[in-house]
C-alpha angles and dihedrals in degrees: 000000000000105000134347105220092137147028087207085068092054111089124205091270096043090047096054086040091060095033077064100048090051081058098066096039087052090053085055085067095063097062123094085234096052096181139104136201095203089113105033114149089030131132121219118180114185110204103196104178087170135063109265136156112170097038098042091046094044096044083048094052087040092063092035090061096052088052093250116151107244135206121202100213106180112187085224101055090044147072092266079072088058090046090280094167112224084249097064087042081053099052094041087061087048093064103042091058111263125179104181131014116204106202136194108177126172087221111083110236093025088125098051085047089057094045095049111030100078096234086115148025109208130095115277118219108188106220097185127316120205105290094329113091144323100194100184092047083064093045096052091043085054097047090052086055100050093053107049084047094050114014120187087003099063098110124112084002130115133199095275107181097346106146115224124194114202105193121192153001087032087162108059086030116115084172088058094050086046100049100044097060100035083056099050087051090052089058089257121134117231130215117190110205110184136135102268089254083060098067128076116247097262124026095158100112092046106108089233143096116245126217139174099195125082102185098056089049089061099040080062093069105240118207084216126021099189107194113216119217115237095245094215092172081064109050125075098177143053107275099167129009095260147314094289103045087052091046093048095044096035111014121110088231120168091290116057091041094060087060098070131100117262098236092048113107120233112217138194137166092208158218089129135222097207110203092013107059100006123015116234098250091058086052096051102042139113090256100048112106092190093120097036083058100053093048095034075067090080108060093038093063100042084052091054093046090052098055085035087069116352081077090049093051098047082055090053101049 
């Protein structure tokens, strides 16, 4: 694997293969040494050009723990700050040595700019661009799933017939995109539930089902019900009357969350709008897997940056 800029370029194979790897790396966690030296002598930069908290400090523990050598790059404290182009950013990492970037850019398509243009060498890992795609967010959010549906048993295995709602703000949403697409290729079935302004204006060739009821999704007993966050920074127009009258439409509230079934997961990216999006007893439950996904981050990129350069360096060699 060359670079990861996108879930629609994993196939079924690639993805479980990947899913595997994050398995091991997940067992490694478990040990009281919790390092490996699998990418000594590597050089990790993480460009974060957008604020982030969760992916930035679980990319950065992900290549830590594979004994890479890791630079913090944050757009604020920078040059990018004083005008820097992404360009001149890429060639000074160029120049310092770097073997993988790990990007999050407000622009979509600023990744696959950065893979393709030539400015640099190193192996590209798309960590969200503008409203495009977040490909490790889906695969952790895969992974989760596939463990709470098959335990122990989870390797070589995909998500055959489980069924997935996505609720909300579909259309701002890089997490959504990912995951649609990630999950398709797994064997699950999508359902998209938004208000009609929060999707985007053709989802048909989206291999998903779209829905504008809620509570019909729920009454149909989801294996995975993944709450979206209402991406406000995004947004410059009114895309539902106000906070109340989505919450109550849309919003997993006490409700509607007492009507799942007990075996169904309850999913969110973060950062979390308790009491808006999600209600505080859904999010603290025994089937939220909030907290597994965050740490679940880890492994999966670890996972992502061994097969980013462990397989380059094998070529190499």
């Amino acid at each position: 694997m060359r670079h990861l800029l996108s879930t629609r370029d994993l196939g079924r194979e690639q993805a479980i293969e990947l899913l595997d790897i994050a398995e091991d790396m997940a067992a490694v966690q478990q040990r009281e040494v919790r390092k490996l030296p699998t990418l000594r002598g590597r050089t990790v930069v993480n460009l974060f050009f957008e604020d982030s908290t969760r992916t930035r400090v679980s990319f950065e523990a992900a290549a830590k723990r594979l004994s890479a050598d890791v630079i913090t790059f944050s757009a604020k404290g920078s040059s990018v700050s004083k005008g820097e182009s992404l360009k001149d950013t890429a060639q000074t990492l160029q120049a310092i040595g770097a073997d993988a970037v790990v990007v999050r850019h407000q622009a979509s398509g600023a990744p696959q700019t950065l893979a393709t243009s030539g400015w640099i060498d190193a192996g590209v890992v798309n960590a969200g661009d503008g409203t495009h795609e977040h490909p490790t967010q889906a695969l952790l959010d895969a992974f989760t799933m596939r463990r709470r549906l098959h335990g122990d048993a989870s390797r070589g295995r995909g998500l055959d017939g489980a069924r997935v709602v996505i609720v909300g703000d579909v259309l701002h949403s890089r997490v959504a995109r990912s995951n649609v697409w990630l999950l398709d290729a797994l064997g699950a079935e999508v359902t998209l539930v938004a208000p009609p302004t929060l999707l985007p204006v053709d989802v048909s060739a989206w291999p998903a089902q779209v829905g504008y009821d809620l509570d019909a999704a729920i009454d149909a007993g989801p294996d995975a019900v993944m709450m979206l966050r209402v991406q406000a920074e995004r947004m410059h127009a009114a895309f539902f009357p106000n906070s109340r009258e989505y919450s109550r439409t849309w919003g997993l509230d006490d409700a509607r969350f007492a009507r799942l079934p007990r075996t169904t997961m309850v999913m969110h990216p973060g950062p979390m709008n308790r009491g808006f999006e999600i209600a505080a007893s859904a999010a603290d439950s025994a089937q939220s897997t909030v907290l597994e996904q965050v740490a679940n981050g880890v492994s999966v990129r670890m996972a992502a940056l061994y097969l980013l350069l462990s397989g380059e360096r094998e070529e190499a060699a």
